[in-house]
Structure formats: structure tokens, C-alpha cells
VOFIKOL-938462 format. One record per residue (C-alpha): residue number from 0; residue in three letters; x, y, z. Coordinates in steps of 0.1 Angstrom, whole numbers, plus 5000, padded with zeros to 4 digits. Each point is the difference from the previous one (the first is absolute). Layout:
<rs>
<r num="NUM" residuo="ALA" xx="X" yy="Y" zz="Z"/>
...
</rs>
This chain:
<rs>
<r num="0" residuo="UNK" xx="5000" yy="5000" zz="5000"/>
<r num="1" residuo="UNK" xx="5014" yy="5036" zz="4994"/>
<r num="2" residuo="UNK" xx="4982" yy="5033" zz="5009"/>
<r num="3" residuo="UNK" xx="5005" yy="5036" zz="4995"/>
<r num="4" residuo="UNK" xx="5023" yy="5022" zz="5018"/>
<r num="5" residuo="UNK" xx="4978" yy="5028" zz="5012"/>
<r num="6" residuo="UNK" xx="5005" yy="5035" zz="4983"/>
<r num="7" residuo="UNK" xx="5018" yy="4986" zz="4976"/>
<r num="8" residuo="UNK" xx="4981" yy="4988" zz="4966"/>
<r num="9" residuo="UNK" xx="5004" yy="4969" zz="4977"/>
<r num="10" residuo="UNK" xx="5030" yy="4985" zz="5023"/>
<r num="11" residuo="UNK" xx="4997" yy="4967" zz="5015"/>
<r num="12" residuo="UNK" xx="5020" yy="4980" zz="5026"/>
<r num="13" residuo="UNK" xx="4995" yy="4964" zz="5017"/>
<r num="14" residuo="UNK" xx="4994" yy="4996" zz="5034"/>
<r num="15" residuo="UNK" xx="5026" yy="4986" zz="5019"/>
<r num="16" residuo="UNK" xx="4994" yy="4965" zz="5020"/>
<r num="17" residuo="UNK" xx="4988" yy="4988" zz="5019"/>
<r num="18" residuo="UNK" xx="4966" yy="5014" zz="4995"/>
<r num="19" residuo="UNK" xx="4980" yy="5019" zz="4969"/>
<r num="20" residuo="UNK" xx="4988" yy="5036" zz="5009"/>
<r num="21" residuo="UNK" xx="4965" yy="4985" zz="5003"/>
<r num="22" residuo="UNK" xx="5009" yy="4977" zz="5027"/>
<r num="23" residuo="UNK" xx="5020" yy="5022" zz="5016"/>
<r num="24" residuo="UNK" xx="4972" yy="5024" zz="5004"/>
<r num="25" residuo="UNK" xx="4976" yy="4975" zz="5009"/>
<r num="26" residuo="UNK" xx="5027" yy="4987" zz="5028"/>
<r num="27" residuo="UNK" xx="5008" yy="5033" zz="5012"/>
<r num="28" residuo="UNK" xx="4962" yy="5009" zz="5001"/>
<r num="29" residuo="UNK" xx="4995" yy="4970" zz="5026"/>
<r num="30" residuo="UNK" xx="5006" yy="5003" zz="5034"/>
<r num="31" residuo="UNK" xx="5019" yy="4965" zz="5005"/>
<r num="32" residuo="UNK" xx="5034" yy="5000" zz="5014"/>
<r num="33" residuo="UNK" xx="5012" yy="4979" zz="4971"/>
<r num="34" residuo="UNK" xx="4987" yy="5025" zz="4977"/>
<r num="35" residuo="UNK" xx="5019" yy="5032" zz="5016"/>
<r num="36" residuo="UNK" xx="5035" yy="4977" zz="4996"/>
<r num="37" residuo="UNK" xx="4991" yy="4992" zz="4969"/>
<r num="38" residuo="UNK" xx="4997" yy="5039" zz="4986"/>
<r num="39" residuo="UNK" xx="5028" yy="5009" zz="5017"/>
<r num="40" residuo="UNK" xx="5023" yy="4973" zz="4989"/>
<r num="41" residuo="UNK" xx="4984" yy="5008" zz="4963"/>
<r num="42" residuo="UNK" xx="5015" yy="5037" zz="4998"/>
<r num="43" residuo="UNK" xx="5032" yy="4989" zz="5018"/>
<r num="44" residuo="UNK" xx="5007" yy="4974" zz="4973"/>
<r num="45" residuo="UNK" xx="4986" yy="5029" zz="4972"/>
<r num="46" residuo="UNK" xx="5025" yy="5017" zz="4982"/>
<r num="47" residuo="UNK" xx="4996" yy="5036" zz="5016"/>
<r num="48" residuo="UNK" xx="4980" yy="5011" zz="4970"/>
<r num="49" residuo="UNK" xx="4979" yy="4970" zz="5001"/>
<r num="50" residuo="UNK" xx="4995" yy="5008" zz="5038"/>
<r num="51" residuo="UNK" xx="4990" yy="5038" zz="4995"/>
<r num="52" residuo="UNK" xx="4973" yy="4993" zz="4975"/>
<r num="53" residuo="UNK" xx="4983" yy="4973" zz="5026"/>
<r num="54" residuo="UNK" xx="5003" yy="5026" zz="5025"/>
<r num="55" residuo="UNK" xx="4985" yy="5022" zz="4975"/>
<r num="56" residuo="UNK" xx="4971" yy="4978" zz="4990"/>
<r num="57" residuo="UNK" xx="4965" yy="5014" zz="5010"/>
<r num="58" residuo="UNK" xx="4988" yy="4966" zz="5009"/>
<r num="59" residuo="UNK" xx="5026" yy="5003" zz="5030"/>
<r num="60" residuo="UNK" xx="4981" yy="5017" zz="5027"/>
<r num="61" residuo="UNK" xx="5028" yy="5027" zz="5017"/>
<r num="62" residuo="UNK" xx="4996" yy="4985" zz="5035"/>
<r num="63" residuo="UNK" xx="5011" yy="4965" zz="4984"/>
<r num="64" residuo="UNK" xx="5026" yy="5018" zz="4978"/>
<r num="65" residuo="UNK" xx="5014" yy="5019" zz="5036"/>
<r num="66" residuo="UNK" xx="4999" yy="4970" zz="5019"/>
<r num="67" residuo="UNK" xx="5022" yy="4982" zz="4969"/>
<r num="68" residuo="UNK" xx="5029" yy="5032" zz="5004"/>
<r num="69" residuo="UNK" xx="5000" yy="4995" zz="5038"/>
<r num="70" residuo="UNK" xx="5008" yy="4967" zz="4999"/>
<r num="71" residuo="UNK" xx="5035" yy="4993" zz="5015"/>
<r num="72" residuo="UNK" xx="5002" yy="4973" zz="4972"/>
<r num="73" residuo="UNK" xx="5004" yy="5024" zz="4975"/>
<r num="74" residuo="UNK" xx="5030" yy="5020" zz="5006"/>
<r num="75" residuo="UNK" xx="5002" yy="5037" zz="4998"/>
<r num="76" residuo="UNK" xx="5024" yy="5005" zz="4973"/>
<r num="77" residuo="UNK" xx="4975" yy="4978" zz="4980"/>
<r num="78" residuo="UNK" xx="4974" yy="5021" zz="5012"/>
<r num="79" residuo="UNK" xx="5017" yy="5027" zz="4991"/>
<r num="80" residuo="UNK" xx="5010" yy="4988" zz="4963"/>
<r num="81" residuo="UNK" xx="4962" yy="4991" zz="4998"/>
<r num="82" residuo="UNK" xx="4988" yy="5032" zz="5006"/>
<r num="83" residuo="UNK" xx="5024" yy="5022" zz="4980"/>
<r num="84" residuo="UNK" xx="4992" yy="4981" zz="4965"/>
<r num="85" residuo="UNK" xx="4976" yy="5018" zz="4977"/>
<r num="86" residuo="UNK" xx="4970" yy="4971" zz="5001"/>
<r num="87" residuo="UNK" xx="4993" yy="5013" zz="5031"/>
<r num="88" residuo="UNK" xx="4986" yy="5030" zz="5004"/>
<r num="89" residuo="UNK" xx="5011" yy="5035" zz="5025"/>
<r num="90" residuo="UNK" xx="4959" yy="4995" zz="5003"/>
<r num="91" residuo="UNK" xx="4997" yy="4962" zz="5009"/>
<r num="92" residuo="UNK" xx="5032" yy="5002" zz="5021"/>
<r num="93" residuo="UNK" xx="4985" yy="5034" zz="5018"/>
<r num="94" residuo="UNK" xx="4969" yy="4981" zz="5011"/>
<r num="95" residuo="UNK" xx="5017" yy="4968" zz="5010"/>
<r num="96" residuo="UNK" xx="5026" yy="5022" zz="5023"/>
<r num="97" residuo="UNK" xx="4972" yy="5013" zz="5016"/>
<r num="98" residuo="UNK" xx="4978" yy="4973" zz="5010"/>
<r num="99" residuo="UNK" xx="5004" yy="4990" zz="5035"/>
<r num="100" residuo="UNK" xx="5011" yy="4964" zz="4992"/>
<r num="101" residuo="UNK" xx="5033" yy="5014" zz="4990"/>
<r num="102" residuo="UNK" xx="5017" yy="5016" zz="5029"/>
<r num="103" residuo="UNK" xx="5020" yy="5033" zz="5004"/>
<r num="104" residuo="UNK" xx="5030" yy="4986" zz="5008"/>
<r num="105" residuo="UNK" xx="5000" yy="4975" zz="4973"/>
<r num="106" residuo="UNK" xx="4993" yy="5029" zz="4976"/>
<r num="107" residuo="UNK" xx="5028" yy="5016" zz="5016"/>
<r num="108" residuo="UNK" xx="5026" yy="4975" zz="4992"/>
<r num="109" residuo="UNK" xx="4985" yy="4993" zz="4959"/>
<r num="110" residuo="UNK" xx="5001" yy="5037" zz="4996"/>
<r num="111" residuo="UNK" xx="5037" yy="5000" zz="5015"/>
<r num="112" residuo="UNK" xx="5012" yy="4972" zz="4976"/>
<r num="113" residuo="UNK" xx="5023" yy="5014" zz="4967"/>
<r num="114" residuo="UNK" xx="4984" yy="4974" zz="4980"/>
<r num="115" residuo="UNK" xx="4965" yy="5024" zz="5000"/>
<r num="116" residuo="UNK" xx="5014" yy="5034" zz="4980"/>
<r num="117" residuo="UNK" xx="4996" yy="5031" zz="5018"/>
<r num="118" residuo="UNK" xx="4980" yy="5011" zz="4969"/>
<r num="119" residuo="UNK" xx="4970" yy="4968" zz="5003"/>
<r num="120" residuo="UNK" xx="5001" yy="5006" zz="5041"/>
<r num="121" residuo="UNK" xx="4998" yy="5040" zz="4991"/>
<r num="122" residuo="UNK" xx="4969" yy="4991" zz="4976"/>
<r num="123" residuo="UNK" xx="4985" yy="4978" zz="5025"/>
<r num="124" residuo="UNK" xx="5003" yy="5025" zz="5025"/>
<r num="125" residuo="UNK" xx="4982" yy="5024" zz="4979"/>
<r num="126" residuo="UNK" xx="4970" yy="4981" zz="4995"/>
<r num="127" residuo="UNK" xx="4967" yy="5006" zz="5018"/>
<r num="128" residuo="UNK" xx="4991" yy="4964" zz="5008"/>
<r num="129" residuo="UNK" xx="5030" yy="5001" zz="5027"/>
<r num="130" residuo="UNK" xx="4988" yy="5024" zz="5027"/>
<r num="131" residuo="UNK" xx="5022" yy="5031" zz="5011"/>
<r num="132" residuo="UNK" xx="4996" yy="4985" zz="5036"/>
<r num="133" residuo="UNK" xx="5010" yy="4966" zz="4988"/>
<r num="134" residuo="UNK" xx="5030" yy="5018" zz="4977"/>
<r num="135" residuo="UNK" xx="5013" yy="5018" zz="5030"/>
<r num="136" residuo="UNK" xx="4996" yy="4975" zz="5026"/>
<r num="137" residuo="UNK" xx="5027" yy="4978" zz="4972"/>
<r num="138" residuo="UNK" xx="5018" yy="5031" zz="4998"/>
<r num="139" residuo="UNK" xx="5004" yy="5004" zz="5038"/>
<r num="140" residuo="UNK" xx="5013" yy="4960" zz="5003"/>
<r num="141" residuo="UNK" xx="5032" yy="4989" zz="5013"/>
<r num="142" residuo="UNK" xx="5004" yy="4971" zz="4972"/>
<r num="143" residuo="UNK" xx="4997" yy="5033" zz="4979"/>
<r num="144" residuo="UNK" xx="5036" yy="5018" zz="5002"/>
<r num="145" residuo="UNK" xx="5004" yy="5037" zz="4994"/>
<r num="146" residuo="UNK" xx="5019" yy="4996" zz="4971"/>
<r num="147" residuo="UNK" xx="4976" yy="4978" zz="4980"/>
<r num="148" residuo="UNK" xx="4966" yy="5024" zz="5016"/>
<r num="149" residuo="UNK" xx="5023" yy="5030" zz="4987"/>
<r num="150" residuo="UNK" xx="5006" yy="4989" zz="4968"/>
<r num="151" residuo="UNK" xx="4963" yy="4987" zz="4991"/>
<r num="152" residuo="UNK" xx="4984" yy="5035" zz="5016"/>
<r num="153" residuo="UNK" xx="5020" yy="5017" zz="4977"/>
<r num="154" residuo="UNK" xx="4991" yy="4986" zz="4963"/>
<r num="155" residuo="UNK" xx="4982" yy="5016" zz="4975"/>
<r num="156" residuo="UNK" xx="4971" yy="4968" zz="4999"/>
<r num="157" residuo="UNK" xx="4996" yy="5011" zz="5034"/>
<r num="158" residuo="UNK" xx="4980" yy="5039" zz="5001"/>
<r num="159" residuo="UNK" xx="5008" yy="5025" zz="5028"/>
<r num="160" residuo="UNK" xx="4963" yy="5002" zz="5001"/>
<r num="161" residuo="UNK" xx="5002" yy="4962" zz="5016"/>
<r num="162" residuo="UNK" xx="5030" yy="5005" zz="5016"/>
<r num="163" residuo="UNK" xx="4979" yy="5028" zz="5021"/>
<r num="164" residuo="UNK" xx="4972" yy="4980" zz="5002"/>
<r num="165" residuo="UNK" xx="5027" yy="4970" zz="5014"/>
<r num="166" residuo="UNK" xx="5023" yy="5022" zz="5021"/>
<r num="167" residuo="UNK" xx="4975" yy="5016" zz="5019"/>
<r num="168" residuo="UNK" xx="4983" yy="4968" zz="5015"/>
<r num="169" residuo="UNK" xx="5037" yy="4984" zz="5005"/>
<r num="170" residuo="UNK" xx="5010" yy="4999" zz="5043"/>
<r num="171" residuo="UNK" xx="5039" yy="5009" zz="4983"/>
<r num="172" residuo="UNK" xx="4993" yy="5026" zz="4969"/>
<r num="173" residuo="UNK" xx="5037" yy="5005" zz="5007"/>
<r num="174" residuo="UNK" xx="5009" yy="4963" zz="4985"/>
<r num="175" residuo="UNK" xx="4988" yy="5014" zz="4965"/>
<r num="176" residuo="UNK" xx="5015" yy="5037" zz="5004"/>
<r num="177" residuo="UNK" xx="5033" yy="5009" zz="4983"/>
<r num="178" residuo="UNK" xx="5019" yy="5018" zz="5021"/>
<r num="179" residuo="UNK" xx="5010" yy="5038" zz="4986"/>
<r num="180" residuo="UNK" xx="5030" yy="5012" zz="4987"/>
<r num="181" residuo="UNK" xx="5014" yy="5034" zz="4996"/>
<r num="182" residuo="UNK" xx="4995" yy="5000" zz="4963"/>
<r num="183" residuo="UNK" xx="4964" yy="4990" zz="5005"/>
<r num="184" residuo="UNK" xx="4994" yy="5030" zz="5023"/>
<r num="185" residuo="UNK" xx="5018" yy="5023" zz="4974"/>
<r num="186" residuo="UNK" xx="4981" yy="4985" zz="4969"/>
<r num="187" residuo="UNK" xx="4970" yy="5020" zz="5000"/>
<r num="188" residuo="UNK" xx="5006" yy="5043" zz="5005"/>
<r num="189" residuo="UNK" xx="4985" yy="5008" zz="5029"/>
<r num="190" residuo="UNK" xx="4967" yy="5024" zz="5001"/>
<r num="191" residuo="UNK" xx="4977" yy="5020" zz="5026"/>
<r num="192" residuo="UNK" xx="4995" yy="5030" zz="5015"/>
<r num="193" residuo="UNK" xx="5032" yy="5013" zz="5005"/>
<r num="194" residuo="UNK" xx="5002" yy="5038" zz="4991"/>
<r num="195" residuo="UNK" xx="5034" yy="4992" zz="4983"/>
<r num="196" residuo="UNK" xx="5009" yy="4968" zz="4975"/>
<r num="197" residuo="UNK" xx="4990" yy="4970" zz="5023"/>
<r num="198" residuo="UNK" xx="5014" yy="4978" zz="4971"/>
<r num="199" residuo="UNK" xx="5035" yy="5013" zz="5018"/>
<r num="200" residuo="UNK" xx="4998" yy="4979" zz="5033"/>
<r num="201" residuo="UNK" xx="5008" yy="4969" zz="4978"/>
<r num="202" residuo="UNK" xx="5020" yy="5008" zz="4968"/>
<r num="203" residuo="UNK" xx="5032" yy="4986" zz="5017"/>
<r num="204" residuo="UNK" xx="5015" yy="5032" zz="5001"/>
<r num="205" residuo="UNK" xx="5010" yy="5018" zz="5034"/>
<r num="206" residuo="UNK" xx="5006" yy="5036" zz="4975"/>
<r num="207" residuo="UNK" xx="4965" yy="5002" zz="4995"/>
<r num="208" residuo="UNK" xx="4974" yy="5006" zz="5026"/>
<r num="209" residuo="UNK" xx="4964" yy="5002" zz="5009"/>
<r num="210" residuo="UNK" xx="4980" yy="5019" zz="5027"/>
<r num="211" residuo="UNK" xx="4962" yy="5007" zz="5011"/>
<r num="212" residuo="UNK" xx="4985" yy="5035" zz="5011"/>
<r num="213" residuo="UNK" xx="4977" yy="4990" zz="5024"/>
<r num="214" residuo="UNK" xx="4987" yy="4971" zz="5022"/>
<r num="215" residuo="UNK" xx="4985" yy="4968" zz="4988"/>
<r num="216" residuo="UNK" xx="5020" yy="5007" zz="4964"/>
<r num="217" residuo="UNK" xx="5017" yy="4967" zz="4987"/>
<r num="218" residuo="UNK" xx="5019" yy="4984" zz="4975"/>
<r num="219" residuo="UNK" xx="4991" yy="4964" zz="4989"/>
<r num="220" residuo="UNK" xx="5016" yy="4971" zz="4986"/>
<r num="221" residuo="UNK" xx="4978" yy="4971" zz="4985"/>
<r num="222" residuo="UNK" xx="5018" yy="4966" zz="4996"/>
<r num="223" residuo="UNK" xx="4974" yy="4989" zz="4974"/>
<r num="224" residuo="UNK" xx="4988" yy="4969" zz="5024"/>
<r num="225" residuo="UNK" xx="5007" yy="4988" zz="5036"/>
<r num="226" residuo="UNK" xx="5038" yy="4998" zz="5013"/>
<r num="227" residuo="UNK" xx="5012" yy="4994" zz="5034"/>
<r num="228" residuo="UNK" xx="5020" yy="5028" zz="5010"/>
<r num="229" residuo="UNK" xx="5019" yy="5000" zz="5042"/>
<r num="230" residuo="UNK" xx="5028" yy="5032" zz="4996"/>
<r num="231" residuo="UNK" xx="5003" yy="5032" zz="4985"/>
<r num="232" residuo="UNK" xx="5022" yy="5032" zz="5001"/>
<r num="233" residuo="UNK" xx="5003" yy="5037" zz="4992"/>
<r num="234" residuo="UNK" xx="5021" yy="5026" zz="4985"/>
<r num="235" residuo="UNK" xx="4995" yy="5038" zz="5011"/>
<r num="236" residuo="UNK" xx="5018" yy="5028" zz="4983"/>
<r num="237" residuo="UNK" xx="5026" yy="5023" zz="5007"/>
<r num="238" residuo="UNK" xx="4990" yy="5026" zz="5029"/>
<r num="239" residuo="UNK" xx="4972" yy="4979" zz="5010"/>
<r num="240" residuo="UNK" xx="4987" yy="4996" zz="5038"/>
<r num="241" residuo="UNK" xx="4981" yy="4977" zz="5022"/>
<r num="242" residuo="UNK" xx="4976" yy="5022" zz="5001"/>
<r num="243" residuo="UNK" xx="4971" yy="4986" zz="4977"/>
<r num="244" residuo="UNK" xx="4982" yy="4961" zz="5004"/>
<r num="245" residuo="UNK" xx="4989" yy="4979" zz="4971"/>
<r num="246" residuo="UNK" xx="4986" yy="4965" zz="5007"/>
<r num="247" residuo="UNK" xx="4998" yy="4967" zz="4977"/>
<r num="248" residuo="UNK" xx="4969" yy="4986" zz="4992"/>
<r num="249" residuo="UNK" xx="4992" yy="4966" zz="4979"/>
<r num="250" residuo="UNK" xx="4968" yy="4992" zz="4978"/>
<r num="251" residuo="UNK" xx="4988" yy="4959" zz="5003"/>
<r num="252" residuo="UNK" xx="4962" yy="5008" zz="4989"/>
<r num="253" residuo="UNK" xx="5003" yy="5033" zz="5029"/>
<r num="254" residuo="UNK" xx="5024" yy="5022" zz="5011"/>
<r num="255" residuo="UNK" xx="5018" yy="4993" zz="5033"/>
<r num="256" residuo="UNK" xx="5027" yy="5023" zz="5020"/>
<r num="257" residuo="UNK" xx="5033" yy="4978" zz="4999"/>
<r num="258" residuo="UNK" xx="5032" yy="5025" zz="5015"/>
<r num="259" residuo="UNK" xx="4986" yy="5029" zz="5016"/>
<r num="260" residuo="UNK" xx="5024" yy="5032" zz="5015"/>
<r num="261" residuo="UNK" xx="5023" yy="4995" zz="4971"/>
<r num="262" residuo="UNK" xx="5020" yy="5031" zz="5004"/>
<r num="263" residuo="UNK" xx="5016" yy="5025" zz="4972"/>
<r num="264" residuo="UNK" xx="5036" yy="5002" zz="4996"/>
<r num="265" residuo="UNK" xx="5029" yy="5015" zz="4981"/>
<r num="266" residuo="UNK" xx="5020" yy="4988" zz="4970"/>
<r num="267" residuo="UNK" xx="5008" yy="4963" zz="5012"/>
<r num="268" residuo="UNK" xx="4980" yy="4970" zz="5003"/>
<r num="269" residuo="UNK" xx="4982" yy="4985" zz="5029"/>
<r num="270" residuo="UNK" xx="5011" yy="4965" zz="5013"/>
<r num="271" residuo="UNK" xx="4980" yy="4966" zz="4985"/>
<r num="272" residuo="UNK" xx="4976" yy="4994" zz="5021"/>
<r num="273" residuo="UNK" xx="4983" yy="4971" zz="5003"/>
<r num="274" residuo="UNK" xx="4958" yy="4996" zz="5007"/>
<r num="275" residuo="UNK" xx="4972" yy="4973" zz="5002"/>
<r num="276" residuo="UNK" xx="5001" yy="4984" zz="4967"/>
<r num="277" residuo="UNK" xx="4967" yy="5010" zz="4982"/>
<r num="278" residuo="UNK" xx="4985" yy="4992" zz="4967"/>
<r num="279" residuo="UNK" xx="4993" yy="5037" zz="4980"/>
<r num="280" residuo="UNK" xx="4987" yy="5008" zz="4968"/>
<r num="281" residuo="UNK" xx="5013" yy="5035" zz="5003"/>
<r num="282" residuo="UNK" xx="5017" yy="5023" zz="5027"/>
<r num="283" residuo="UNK" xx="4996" yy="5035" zz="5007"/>
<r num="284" residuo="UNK" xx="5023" yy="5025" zz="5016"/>
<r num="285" residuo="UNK" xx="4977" yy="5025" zz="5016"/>
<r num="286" residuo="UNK" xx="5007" yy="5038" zz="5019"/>
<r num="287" residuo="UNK" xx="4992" yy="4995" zz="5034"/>
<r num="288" residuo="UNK" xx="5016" yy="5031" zz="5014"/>
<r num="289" residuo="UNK" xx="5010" yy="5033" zz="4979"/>
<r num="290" residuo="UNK" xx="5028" yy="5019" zz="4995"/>
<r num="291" residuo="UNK" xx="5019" yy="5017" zz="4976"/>
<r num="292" residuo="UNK" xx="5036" yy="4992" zz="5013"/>
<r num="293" residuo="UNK" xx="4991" yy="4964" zz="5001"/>
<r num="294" residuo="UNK" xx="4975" yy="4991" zz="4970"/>
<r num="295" residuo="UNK" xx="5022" yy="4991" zz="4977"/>
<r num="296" residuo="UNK" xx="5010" yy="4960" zz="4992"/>
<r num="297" residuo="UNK" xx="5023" yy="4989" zz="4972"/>
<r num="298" residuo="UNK" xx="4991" yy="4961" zz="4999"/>
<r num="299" residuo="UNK" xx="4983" yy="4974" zz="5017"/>
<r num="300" residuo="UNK" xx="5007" yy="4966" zz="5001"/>
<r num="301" residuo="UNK" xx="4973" yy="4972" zz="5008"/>
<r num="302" residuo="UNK" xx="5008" yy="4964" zz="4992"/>
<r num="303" residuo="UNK" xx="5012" yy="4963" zz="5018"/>
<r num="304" residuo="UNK" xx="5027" yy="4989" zz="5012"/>
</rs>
């Protein structure tokens, strides 16, 4: 017997032994224990593209197609290879992750394996039929490292629309936040109220400089999507005093005070110093206290360590 890869037209394959796709439905439809050991051992003896279209088939209920993947008879890098081939679907796959029969930590470890592409596990990710919760709570997961969660969060199958969705229901949003350089603070000109060129405070140049007329002015710097950030520093300019305050605030979906008191100061730049890590979509650096001797800043400097 032969059958039809779905999505893909006029292509037929054999079904490996030791079972046709029709008895292997009808087995894995039962609810015998020699049935169950029976599906599984058919898609471990597949070949993995063999596997992916059973797992695929819509005569395989998802529960009995999650219960298959959890198995500890079928291996995870199988697993994995299964689930990366094109036969099976980011859809299919989506909805199988998510039913209940599969757990979190054994998502975890398949999603982990190199033998699933970051791009298929990014697409997967993507699709509606696996929950946000679900996503983040395999997101959060030891068996999931920080390199692997870092590296799927980040492709273009997976849209920073999701990724919001994802991050915000996660228990460690950090685990999927890059970390922000110097050059990512300085990529974007910075903008505001600032009576003079607020694009100044982070150009990378201490000769240029940047000041407010009046309390509650700012100058803002947008990092295009959410960093951590835990340090910053300031230049002054030449002949300027302690006299005037500014304070850093950070944007997540609000705005929230972050250093307060931070004084003015002459041509020379403050030490590093080092905050609570926070995640920020933008920073401000706002006038708290005015004066004319000590308004002026050349550069700020917000980024990791």
C-alpha cells in the first residue's frame, strides 16, 4: 500500500513495516496496551519522513499522536528528526505540543535537540494551535538552555508579535532577552523634549552635547525591541557643576523611574555603575532639577555588562 504525503501532490511513498497506515490508525485508535506499543514501535522503525507523515495523518487523533512523542521508547533525537521533516506540518506539530498528553518537559528536551532546525522549531512556535502559555512555559524549562531558547526567539519564522505574546506570560522573560550593547544603545539617534539636539546624548561623541531648559524635558533612546540593560554612565562638559539632577527611566509596556539623584557634572565621565537588571524598550534621561551651570550632558551610556 502507498499513500500520499500530505501537502505535497502526486507523490507516493510505502509504508514502512510492520504495519500499513490503515492498521496503524486503526491500532493507535484502540485503547489496548498492545495497540499503543504497536504505533510507537511503527514510527520508531519509519524512516523519519515515513514517521512525520503518520504523525501528520488526520486519522491520528492529537492526544494518541502526543502520547506516541512522549513515549521514552522513542528517543528525542528521533523525535526531533521526526518533527523537523517537511511531511509534518508547524500546524500538526503546534497542536500535538500542546495537548496535555505530551509534557512540558519532554517538549523541552525535542525542542532543545540540533536534529529539529531552529527555523521548523521557530515556525512551530509561531503557530496558533501551540498556546502562548504553553510556548512560554517550554520557553521557561530547564531541558530548554539559554542558548537554544535565544537562538529560536530570535528567527524571522518566529514574529516579535508572538514573541510578545510568549515573553510576557514567561516566569523568566530574561531567558529570551538579549542583553544590550553599547552599539545597540547608540544605533538609533536619540529624540525628545530637550530644548537642544537630544540626538547628542548618544552619537558617541563627548564634543557634542545636549541640554533641557526646564523640568520634566528629556531625551530618549529607543532600542527598537526589549534589551536588558544593568549599568550606565555620563559625560558633562567643560565648566559644568553638580548643580542640576537628571534621572533614568526605562519603558517595558510603562514608564518606571530606574536611577534617580543622578547629579550634573563637568567635562569627565561618571563611574560605571551597576543597577537591577531590567528589560527596556526605551530609556529616557529626564530634568529633574534645573540649572543653567549644570544642564548640559555630552553622552550617556546605557547598556550590559
Amino acid at each position: 500500500m502507498s499513500y500520499p504525503p500530505q501537502g505535497v501532490a502526486g507523490i507516493t511513498r510505502p509504508i514502512s513495516p510492520p504495519l500499513e497506515l490503515t492498521e496503524l490508525v486503526a491500532a493507535v485508535c484502540s485503547e489496548t496496551e498492545a495497540s499503543a506499543i504497536a504505533a510507537v514501535n511503527t514510527v520508531i522503525m519509519a524512516s523519519n519522513a515515513e514517521a512525520a507523515l503518520i504523525l501528520e495523518h488526520p486519522e491520528l487523533t492529537v492526544a494518541k499522536a502526543a502520547t506516541i512523542c512522549e513515549s521514552a521508547e522513542l528517543t528525542t533525537a528521533k523525535a526531533a528528526l521526526v518533527f523537523d521533516e517537511a511531511g509534518l506540518t508547524a500546524d500538526r506539530a503546534a497542536s500535538i505540543f500542546e495537548h496535555a498528553n505530551l509534557t512540558v518537559a519532554r517538549t523541552a528536551f525535542i525542542f532543545d535537540h540540533s536534529n529539529l532546525t531552529v527555523a521548523k522549531a521557530a515556525s512551530i512556535f509561531d503557530e496558533v494551535g501551540l498556546s502562548a502559555q504553553k510556548a512560554a512555559d517550554i520557553f521557561d524549562h530547564v531541558n530548554l538552555t539559554d542558548e537554544r531558547a535565544i537562538a529560536i526567539f530570535y528567527h524571522a519564522n518566529l514574529s516579535e508579535a508572538r514573541q510578545d505574546a510568549i515573553r510576557a506570560l514567561m516566569t523568566t522573560p530574561e531567558k529570551v532577552t538579549l542583553d544590550a550593547t553599547l552599539p545597540d544603545f547608540q544605533a538609533t539617534p536619540a529624540t525628545g523634549t530637550f530644548t537642544n539636539t537630544p540626538e547628542n546624548i548618544n552619537d558617541n561623541n563627548i564634543g557634542t552635547y545636549a541640554w533641557p531648559e526646564a523640568v520634566g524635558q528629556y531625551a530618549e533612546v529607543d532600542f527598537g525591541s526589549l534589551f536588558c540593560i544593568n549599568q550606565w554612565r555620563i559625560y558633562g562638559y567643560t565648566g559644568g557643576l553638580a548643580t542640576g539632577r537628571f534621572k533614568i527611566e526605562y519603558y517595558d509596556d510603562s514608564w518606571h523611574n530606574w536611577v534617580i539623584d543622578i547629579p550634573s557634572r563637568g567635562d569627565s565621565w561618571s563611574s560605571m555603575s551597576s543597577e537591577d537588571e531590567v528589560l527596556a524598550k526605551k530609556i529616557r534621561l529626564t530634568c529633574t532639577t534645573y540649572e543653567p551651570s549644570g544642564r548640559t550632558i555630552s553622552e550617556l551610556e546605557v547598556y550590559h555588562s
